[in-house]
PLY file of the C-alpha trace (Angstrom):
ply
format ascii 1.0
element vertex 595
property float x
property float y
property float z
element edge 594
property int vertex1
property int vertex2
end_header
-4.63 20.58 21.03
-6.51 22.34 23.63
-9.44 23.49 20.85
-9.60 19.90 19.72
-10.45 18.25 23.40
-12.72 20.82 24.10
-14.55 20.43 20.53
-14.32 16.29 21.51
-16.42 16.95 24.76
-18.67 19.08 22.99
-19.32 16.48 20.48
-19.51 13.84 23.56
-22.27 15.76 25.29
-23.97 15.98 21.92
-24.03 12.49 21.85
-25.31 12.27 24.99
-28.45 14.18 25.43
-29.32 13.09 21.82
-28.53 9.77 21.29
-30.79 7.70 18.28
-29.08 4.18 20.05
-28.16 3.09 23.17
-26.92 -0.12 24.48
-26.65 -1.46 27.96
-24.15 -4.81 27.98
-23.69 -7.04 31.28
-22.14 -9.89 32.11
-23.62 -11.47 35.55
-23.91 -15.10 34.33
-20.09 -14.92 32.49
-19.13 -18.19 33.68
-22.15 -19.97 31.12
-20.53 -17.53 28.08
-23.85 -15.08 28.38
-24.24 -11.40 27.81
-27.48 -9.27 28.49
-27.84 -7.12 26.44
-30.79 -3.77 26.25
-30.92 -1.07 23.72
-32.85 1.53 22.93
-33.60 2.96 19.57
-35.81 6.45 19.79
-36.68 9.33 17.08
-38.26 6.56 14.97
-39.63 7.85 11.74
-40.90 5.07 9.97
-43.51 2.65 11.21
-41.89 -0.72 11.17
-38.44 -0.64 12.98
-36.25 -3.63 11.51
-33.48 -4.56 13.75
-31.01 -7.25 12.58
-27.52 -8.78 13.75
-24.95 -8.75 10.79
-23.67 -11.37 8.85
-20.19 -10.32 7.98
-17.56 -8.31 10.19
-15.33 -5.65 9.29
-12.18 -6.93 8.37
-13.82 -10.84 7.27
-15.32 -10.97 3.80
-16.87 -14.24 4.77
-20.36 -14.62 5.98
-20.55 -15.69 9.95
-24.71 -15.43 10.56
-23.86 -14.33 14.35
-27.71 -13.98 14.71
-27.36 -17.54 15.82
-26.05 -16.61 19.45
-29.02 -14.22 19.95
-31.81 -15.72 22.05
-34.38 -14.99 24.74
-35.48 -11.52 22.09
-37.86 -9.08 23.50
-39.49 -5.74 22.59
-41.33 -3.51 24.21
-42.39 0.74 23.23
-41.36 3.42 25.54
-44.23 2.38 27.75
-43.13 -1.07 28.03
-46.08 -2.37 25.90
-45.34 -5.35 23.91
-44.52 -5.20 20.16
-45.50 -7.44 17.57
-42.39 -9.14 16.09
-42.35 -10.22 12.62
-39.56 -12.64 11.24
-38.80 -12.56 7.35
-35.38 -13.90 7.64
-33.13 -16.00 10.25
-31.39 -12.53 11.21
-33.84 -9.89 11.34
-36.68 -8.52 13.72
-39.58 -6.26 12.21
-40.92 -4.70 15.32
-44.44 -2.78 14.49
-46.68 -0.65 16.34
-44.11 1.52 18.35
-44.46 4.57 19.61
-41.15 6.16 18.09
-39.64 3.98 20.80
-38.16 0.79 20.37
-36.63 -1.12 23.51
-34.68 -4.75 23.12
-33.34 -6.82 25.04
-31.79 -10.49 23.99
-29.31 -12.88 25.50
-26.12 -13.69 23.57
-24.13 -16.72 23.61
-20.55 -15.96 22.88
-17.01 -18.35 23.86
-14.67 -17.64 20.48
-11.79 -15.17 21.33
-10.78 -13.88 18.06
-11.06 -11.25 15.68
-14.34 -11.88 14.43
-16.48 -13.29 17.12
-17.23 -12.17 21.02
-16.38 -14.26 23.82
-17.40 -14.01 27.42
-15.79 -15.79 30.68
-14.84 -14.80 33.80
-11.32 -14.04 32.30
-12.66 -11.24 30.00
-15.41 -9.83 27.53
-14.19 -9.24 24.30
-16.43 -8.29 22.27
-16.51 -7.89 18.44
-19.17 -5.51 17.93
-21.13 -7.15 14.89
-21.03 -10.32 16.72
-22.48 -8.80 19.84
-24.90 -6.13 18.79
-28.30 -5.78 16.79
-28.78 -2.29 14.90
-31.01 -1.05 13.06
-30.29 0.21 9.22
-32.39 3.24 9.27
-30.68 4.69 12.19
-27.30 3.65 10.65
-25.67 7.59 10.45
-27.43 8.43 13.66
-24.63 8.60 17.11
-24.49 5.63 19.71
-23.51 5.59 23.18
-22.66 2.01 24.75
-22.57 1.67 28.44
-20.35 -1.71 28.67
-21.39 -2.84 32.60
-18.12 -4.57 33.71
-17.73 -7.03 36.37
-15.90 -4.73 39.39
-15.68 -8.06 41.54
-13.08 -9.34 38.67
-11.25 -5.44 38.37
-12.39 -5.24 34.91
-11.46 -2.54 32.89
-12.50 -1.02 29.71
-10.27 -0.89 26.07
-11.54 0.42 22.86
-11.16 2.59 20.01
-14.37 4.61 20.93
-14.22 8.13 22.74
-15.20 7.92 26.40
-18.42 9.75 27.31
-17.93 9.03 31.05
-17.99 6.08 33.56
-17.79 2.93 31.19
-20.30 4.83 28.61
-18.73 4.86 24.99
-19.93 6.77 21.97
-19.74 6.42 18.10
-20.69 9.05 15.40
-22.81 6.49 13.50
-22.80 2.56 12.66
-19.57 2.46 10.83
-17.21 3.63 13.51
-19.09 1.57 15.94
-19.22 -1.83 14.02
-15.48 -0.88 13.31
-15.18 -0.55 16.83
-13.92 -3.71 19.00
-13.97 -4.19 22.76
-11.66 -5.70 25.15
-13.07 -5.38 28.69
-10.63 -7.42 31.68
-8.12 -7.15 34.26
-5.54 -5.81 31.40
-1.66 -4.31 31.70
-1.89 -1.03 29.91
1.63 0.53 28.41
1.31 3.68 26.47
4.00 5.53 24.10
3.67 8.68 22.86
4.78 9.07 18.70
4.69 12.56 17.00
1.98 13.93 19.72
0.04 10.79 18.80
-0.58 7.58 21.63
-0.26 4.33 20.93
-1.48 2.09 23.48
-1.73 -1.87 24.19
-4.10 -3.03 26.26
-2.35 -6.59 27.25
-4.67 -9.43 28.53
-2.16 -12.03 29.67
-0.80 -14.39 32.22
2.54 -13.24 32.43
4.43 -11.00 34.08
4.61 -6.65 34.23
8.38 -7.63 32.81
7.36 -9.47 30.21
5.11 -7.18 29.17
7.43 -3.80 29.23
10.11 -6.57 27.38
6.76 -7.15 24.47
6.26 -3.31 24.09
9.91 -2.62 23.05
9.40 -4.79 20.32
6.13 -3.60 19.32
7.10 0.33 19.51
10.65 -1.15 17.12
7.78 -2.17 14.78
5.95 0.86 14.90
8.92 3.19 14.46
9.80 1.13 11.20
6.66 0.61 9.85
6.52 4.81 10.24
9.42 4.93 7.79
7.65 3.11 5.24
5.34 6.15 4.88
7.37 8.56 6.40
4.08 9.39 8.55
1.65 7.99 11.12
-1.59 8.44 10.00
-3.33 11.22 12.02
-5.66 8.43 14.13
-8.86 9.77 15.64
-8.96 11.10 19.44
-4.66 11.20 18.81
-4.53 7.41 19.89
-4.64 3.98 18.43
-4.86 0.84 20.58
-3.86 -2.71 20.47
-6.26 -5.28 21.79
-4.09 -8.28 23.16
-5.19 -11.25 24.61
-2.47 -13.87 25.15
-4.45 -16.48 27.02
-5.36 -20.03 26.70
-8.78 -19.72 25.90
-8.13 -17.71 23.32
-7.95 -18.35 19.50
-5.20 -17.27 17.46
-5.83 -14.78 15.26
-5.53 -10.27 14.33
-8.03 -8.70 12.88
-7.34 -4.54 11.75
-9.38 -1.70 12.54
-9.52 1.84 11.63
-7.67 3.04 15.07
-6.88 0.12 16.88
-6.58 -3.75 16.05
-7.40 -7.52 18.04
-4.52 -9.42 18.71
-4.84 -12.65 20.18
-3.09 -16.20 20.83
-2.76 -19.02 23.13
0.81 -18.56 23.14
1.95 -16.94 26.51
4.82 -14.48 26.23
6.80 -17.11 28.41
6.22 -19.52 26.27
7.19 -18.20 22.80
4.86 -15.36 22.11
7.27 -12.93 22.93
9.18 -13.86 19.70
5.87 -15.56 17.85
3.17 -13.09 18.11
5.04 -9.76 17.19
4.47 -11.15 13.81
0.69 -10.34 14.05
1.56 -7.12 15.66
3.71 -6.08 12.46
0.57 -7.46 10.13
-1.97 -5.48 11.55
-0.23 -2.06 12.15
0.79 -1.91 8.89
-3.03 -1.77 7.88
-3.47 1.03 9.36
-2.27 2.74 6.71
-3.00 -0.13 3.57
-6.37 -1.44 3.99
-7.89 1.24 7.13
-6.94 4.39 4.61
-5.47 3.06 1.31
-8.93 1.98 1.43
-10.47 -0.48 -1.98
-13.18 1.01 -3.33
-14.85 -2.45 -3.40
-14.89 -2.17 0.19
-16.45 1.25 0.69
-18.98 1.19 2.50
-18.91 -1.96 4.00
-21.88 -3.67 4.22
-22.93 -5.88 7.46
-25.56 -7.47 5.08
-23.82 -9.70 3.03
-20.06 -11.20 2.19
-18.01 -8.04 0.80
-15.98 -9.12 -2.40
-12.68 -7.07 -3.68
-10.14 -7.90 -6.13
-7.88 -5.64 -4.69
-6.81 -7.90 -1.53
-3.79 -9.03 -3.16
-2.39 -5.41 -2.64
-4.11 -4.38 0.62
-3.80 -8.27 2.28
-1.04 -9.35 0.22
1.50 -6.36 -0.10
0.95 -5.77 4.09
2.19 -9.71 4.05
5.41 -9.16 2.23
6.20 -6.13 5.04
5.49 -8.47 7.74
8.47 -9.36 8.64
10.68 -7.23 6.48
9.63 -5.02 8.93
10.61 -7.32 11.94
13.72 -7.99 10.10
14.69 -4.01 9.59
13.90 -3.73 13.17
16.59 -6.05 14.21
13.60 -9.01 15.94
14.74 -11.14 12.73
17.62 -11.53 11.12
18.43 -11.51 7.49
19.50 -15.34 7.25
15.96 -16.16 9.05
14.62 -13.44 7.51
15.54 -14.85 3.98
15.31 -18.57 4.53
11.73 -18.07 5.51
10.66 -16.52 2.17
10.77 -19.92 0.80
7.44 -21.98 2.34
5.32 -18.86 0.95
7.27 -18.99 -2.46
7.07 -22.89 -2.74
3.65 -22.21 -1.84
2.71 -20.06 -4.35
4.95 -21.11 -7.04
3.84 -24.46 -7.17
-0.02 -24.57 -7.00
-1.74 -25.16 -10.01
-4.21 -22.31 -8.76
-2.45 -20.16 -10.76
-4.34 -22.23 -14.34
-7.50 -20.91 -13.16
-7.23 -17.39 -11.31
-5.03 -14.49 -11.47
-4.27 -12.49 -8.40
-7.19 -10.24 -8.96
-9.88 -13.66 -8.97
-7.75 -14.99 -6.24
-9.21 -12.25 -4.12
-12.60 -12.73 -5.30
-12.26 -15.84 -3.49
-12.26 -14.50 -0.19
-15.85 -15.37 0.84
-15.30 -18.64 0.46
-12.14 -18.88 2.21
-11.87 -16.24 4.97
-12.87 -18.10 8.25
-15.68 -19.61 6.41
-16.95 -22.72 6.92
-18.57 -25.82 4.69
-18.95 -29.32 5.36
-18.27 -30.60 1.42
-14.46 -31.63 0.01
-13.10 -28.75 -1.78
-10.25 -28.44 -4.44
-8.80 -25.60 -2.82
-4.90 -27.25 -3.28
-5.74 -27.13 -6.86
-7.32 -24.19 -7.30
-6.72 -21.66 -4.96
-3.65 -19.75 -3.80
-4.19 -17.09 -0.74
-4.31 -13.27 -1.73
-2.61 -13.16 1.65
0.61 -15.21 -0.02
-0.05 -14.43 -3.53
0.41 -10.64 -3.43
3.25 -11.10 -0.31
5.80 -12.33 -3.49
4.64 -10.33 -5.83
5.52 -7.62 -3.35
8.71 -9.06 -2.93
8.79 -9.26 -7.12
7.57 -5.45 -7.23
10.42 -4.33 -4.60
13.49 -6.06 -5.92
12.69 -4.94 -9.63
12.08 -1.09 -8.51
15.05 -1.64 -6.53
17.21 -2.62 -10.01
15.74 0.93 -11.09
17.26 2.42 -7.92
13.54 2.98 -6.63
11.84 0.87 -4.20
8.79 -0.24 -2.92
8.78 2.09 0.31
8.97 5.27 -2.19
5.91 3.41 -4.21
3.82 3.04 -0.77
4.31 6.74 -0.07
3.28 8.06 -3.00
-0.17 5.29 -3.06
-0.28 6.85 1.16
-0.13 10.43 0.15
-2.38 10.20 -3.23
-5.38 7.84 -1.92
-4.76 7.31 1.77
-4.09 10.12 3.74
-6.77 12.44 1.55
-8.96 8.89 2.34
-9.68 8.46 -1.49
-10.72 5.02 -2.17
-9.00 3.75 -4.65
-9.29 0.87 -7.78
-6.57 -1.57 -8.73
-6.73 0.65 -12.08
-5.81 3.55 -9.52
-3.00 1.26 -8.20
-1.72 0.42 -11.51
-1.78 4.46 -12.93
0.28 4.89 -9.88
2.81 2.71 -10.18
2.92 3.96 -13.90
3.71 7.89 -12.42
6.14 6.37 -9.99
8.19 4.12 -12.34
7.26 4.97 -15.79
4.47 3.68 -18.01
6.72 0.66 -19.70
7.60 -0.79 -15.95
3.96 -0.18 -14.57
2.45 -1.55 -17.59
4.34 -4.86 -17.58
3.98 -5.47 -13.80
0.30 -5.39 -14.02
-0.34 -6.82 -17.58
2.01 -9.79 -16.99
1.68 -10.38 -12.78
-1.78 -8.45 -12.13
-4.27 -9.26 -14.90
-2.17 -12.68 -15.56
-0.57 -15.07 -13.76
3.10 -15.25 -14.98
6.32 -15.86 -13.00
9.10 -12.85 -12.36
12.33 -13.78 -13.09
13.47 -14.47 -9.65
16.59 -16.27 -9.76
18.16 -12.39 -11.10
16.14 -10.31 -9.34
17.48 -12.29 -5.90
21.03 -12.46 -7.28
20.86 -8.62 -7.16
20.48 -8.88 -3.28
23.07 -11.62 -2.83
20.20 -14.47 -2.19
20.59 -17.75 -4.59
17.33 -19.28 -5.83
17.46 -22.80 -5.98
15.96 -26.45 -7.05
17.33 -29.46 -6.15
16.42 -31.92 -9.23
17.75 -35.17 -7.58
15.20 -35.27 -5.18
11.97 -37.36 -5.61
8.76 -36.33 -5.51
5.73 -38.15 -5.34
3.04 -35.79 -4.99
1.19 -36.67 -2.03
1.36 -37.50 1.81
-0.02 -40.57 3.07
-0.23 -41.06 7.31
-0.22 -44.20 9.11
-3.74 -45.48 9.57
-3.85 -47.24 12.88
-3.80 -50.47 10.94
-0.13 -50.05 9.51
-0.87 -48.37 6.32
-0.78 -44.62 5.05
-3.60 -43.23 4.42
-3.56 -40.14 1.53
-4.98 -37.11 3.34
-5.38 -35.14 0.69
-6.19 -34.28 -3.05
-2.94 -34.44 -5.15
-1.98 -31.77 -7.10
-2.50 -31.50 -10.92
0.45 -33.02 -12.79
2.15 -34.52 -10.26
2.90 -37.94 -10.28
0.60 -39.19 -7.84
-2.21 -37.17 -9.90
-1.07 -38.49 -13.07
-1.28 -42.34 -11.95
-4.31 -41.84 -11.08
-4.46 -41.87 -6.47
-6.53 -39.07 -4.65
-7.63 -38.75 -1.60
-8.55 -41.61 1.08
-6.93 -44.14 -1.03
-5.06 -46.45 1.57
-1.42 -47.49 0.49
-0.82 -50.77 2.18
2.64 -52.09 0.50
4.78 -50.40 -2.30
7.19 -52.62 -4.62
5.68 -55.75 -2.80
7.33 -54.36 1.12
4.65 -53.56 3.49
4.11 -49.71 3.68
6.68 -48.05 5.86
5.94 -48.12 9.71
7.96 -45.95 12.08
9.14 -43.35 8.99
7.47 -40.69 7.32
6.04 -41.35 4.05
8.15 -38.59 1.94
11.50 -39.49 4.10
10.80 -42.64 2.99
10.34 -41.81 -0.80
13.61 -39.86 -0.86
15.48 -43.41 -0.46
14.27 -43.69 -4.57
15.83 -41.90 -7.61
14.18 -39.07 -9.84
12.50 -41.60 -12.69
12.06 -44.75 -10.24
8.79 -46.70 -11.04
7.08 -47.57 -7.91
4.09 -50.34 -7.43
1.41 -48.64 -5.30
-0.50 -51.53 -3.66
-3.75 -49.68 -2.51
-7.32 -49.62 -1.38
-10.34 -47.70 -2.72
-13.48 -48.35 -0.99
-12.72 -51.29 -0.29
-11.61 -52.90 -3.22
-7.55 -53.83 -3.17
-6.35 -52.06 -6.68
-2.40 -51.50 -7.32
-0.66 -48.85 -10.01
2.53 -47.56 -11.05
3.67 -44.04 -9.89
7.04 -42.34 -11.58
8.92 -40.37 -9.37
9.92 -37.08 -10.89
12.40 -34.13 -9.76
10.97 -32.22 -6.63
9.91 -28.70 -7.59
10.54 -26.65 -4.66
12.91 -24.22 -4.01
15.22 -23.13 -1.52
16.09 -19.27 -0.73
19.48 -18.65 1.04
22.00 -15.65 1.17
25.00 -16.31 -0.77
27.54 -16.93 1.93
25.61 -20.19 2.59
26.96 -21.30 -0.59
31.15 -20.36 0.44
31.23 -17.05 -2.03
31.31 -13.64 -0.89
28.44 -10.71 -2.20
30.36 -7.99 -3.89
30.46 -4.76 -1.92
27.91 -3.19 -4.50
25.41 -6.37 -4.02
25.86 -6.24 -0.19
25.24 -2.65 0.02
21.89 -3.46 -2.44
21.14 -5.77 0.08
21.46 -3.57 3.26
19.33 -1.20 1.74
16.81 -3.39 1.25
16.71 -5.46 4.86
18.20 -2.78 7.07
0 1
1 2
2 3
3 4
4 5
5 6
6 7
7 8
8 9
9 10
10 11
11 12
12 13
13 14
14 15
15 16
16 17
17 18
18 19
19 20
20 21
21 22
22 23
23 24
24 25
25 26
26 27
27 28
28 29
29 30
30 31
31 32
32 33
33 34
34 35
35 36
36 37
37 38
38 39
39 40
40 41
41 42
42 43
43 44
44 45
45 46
46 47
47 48
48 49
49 50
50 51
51 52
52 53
53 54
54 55
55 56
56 57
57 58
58 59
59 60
60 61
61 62
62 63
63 64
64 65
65 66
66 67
67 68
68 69
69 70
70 71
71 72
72 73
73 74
74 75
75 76
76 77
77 78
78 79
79 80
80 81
81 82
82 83
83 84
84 85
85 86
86 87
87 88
88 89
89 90
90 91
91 92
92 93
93 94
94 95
95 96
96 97
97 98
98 99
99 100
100 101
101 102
102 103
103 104
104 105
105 106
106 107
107 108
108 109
109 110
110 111
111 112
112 113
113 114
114 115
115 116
116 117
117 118
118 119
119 120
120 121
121 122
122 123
123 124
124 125
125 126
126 127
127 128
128 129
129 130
130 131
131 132
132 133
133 134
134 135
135 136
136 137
137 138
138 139
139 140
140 141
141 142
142 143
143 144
144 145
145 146
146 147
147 148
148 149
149 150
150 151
151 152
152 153
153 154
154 155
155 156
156 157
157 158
158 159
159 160
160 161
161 162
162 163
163 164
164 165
165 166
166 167
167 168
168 169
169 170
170 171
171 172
172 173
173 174
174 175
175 176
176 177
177 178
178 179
179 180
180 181
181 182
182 183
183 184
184 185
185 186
186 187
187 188
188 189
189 190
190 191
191 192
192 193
193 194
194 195
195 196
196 197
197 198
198 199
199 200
200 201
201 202
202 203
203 204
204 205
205 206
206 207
207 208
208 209
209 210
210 211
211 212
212 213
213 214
214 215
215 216
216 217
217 218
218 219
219 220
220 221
221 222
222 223
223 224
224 225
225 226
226 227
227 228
228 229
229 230
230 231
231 232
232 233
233 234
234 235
235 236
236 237
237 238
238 239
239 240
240 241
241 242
242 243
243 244
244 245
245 246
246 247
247 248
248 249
249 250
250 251
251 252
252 253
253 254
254 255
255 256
256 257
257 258
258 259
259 260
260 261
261 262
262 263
263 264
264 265
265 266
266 267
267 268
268 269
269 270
270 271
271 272
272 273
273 274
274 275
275 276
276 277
277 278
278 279
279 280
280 281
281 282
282 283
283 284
284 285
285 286
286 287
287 288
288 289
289 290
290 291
291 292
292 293
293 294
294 295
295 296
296 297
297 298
298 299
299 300
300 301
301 302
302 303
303 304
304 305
305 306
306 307
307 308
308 309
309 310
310 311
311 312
312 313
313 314
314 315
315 316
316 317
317 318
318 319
319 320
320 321
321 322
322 323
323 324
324 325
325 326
326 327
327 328
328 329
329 330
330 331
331 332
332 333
333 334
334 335
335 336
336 337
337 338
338 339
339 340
340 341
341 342
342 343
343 344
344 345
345 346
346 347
347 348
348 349
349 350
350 351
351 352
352 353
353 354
354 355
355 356
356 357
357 358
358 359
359 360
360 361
361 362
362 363
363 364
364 365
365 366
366 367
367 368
368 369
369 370
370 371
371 372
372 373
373 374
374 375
375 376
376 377
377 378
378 379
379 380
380 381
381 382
382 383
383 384
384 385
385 386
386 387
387 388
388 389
389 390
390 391
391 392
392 393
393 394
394 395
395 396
396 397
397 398
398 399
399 400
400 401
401 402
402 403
403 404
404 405
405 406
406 407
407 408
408 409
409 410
410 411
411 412
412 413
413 414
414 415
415 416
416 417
417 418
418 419
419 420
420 421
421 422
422 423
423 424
424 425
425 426
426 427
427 428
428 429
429 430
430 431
431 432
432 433
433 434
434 435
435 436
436 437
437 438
438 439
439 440
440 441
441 442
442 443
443 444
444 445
445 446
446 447
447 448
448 449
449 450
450 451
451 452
452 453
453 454
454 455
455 456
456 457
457 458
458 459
459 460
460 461
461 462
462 463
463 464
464 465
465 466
466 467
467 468
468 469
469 470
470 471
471 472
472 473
473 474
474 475
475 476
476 477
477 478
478 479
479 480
480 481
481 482
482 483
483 484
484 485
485 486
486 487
487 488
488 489
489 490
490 491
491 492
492 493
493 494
494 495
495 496
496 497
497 498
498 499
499 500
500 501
501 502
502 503
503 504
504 505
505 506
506 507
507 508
508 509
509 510
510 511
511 512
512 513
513 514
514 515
515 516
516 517
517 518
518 519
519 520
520 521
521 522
522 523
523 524
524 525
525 526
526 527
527 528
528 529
529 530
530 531
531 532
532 533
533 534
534 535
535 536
536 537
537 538
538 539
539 540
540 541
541 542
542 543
543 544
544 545
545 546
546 547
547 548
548 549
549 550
550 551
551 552
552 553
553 554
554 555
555 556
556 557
557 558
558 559
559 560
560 561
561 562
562 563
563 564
564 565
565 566
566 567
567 568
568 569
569 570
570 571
571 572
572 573
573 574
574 575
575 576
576 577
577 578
578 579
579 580
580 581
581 582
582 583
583 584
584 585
585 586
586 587
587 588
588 589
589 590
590 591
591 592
592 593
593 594
């Protein structure tokens, strides 16, 4: 341990005295959302220096175009002489005639607290660093130092990922770490906990109380210890530590976003008022990528590129797999329990069960779809009900699929992890989903691995729940007396429900022909229901009932007849809900998985 600090400060000074980029951040006019921001880039070989803000974030496969927060640009050579500035595209400088010195200097505008963007208030800075800082590509595997300037009149304090050179002045070994690097700067709680000679550390931005926050970090170390037993290992983070970033405060936007030794956390949800049980679920999400997604790395994803959206098919294991752990892990760790724990499996099974996204893409395309759904944005109608299903929920039940089988094998899921952790992710060996799938051939056997992926992976079928849950004492179920209609419909303001969204394919609504913004004003010649929800009020009629739809399209009164059919969703509940008992061998199948 000793050898490895004093090798760190040797790199540090390195760093120091021979720094390619520099940045200088303040934050004097905070209260209008502003950051200044100077850098410096130096041993410039060629002659145009391009500098650029990037469009995508580490962690987002969407595009976000943060250059447009950057204003008030400026560039100068070592001398302070003006450069000529050259614009070929909305996010990039070409800054010519240097002198093997290039200084900026640019305002940013920046008031979204998540895991993507930067925002800046007198409450805090936090800072995502693509969404804060231009680089420039040639200089991409040269070392940065960052001196964040905090505001001492508000005690601001520093939290990051990135070694300390001194004072507030950071350092990264080149563009990757740094990007990968986010910021948290405020009057923050700090609690530390030491695991296997390792730190883990949460940096807590919050309104509450020092109580409340020592009552948080018992949780969060529970889920720490038990996500450790998954891979029977913490991976060996860099500098010993990892850090949480939380801000629990109501300017905040929900959200967690991973990164390679620390992760974002934030919410408006105060620990007083239900984060303490709420958010831990975000804290389970984004530890577990430390290991799956940080190290069990996609090759699709290596190197990440700030340029452009970054596409994998593989998010169904690294997003979807961490998803089914989310709160198994809470639930092993006691913060859930099995009932809740169980019961709540059914909104993502429903979910994904009953889309019709599963006609068009299998888990593999779902993921391709990423860019277009990942905190992007559009201002057209999309057919996302019908044609999409999150990788996030998607590959969270097949995990659940994947477990229970290997678990009728006497093997489990846990066992599978460790061997994908020891093979790809600890030696950091991207891997392919034809990696993934070899793997779960060695751990299983070729026939099992082979029909998981051909069947689930590559298509789109169904595992055969209903056994593989009666192996754990849980009872799959469908109601077929309840009516379904196929759509919602909201009261207008002028006494009628308005749909509010696309029905799905095949259901009834679909199949009589409403969709979206038709206005239902009376239904079997009675006015349309005021003072009861639309689907409570549905559930008065039988499975096979014809009702008269009296409705408006664009204007034009129109009326048609939609057939109720049997509602398709499902309910998940341990046995005992239904007054019989699991058999000692089924409970102790159980206990093994949940506990």
């Amino acid at each position: 341990m000793k050898n490895r600090i004093l090798i760190s400060f040797s790199l540090l000074f390195c760093i120091t005295a021979f720094a390619q980029t520099s940045y200088e951040i303040s934050f004097e006019n905070a209260v209008h959302h502003e950051a200044k921001i100077n850098a410096v880039f130096s041993n410039i070989s060629s002659d145009t220096l391009t500098v650029r803000m990037a469009r995508s974030s580490p962690g987002r496969y969407a595009i976000h175009e943060f250059a447009k927060n950057v204003y008030g640009f400026k560039a100068t050579d070592s001398k302070g002489n003006k450069l000529r500035i050259n614009r070929k595209d909305p996010y990039s400088w070409q800054l010519n005639s240097h002198d093997g010195t290039v200084k900026i200097t640019y305002t940013l505008f920046a008031d979204r607290g998540d895991g993507t963007y930067a925002q800046v208030d007198e409450t805090h800075a936090h800072l995502n660093i693509p969404a804060t800082f231009m680089y420039a590509p040639e200089l991409a595997e040269k070392e940065i130092t960052v001196d964040f300037m905090v505001r001492k009149d508000l005690n601001w304090k520093v939290a990051t990922q990135l070694p300390l050179v001194s004072g507030t002045t950071y350092s990264a070994p080149n563009l990757q770490y740094f990007m990968d690097s986010p910021t948290e700067i405020s009057d923050f709680t700090l609690r530390k906990y030491e695991v296997n000679g390792q730190q883990i550390q949460m940096a807590l931005h919050h309104n509450g109380t020092d109580e409340e926050a020592d009552a948080y970090f018992e949780k969060v170390k529970k889920t720490i210890l038990e996500e450790k037993e998954v891979y029977g290992e913490l991976p060996d983070f860099d500098y010993g530590t990892y850090t949480f970033l939380a801000c629990y405060i109501p300017n905040a936007s929900g959200d967690g976003m991973e990164h390679r030794n620390s992760t974002i956390l934030t919410s408006t949800r105060s620990l007083a008022d239900g984060g303490m049980d709420r958010n831990i679920g975000t804290v389970s999400h984004e530890f577990f990528h430390a290991w799956n997604v940080e190290r069990i790395r996609p090759k699709s994803l290596e190197p990440f590129d700030f340029s452009k959206a970054n596409m994998s098919g593989a998010l169904w294991f690294a997003e979807g797999f961490t998803s089914y752990y989310t709160n198994l892990i809470l639930c092993r760790a006691g913060l859930i329990s099995q009932e809740n724990y169980v019961e709540g499996l059914a909104g993502t099974f429903n979910y994904v069960w009953n889309s019709p996204g599963r006609e068009f893409f299998n888990p593999i395309e779902m993921s391709y779809q990423a860019p277009f759904v990942d905190a992007a944005t559009s201002v057209d109608p999309v057919n996302r009900g019908n044609t999409f299903i999150s990788y996030y929920s998607y590959g969270s039940v097949l995990g659940l699929a994947l477990d229970l089988s290997l678990r009728q094998k006497n093997l489990n899921l846990d066992d599978y992890m460790k061997l994908v952790w020891q093979t790809y992710g600890k030696k950091e060996l991207p891997y392919t989903i034809q990696d993934s799938h070899k793997t779960l051939n060695k751990y299983a056997g070729k026939a099992f691995g082979d029909a998981f992926f051909n069947l689930y992976i590559y298509k789109s079928e169904m595992p055969d729940y209903k056994t593989l849950f009666e192996s754990v004492g849980v009872v799959l179920n469908q109601d077929l007396d309840v009516p379904y209609f196929g759509v919602n419909a909201e009261l207008d303001g002028d006494g009628n429900g308005e749909i509010n969204d696309y029905p799905k394919i095949g259901s009834p609504a679909y199949k009589a022909g409403l969709t979206s913004g038709d206005i239902i004003t009376a239904i079997n010649d009675t006015p349309y229901p005021d003072g009861m929800r639309f689907n409570e009020f549905i559930k008065q009629f039988k499975v096979g009932a014809n009702l008269k739809i009296y409705y408006i399209r664009y204007g034009v009164p129109k009326t048609i007849v939609v057939t109720l059919e049997a509602d398709p969703s499902y309910s998940i509940d341990l046995v005992e809900k239904t007054e019989q008992n699991p058999t000692e061998k089924i409970l102790a199948q159980r206990n093994k998985w949940l506990q």
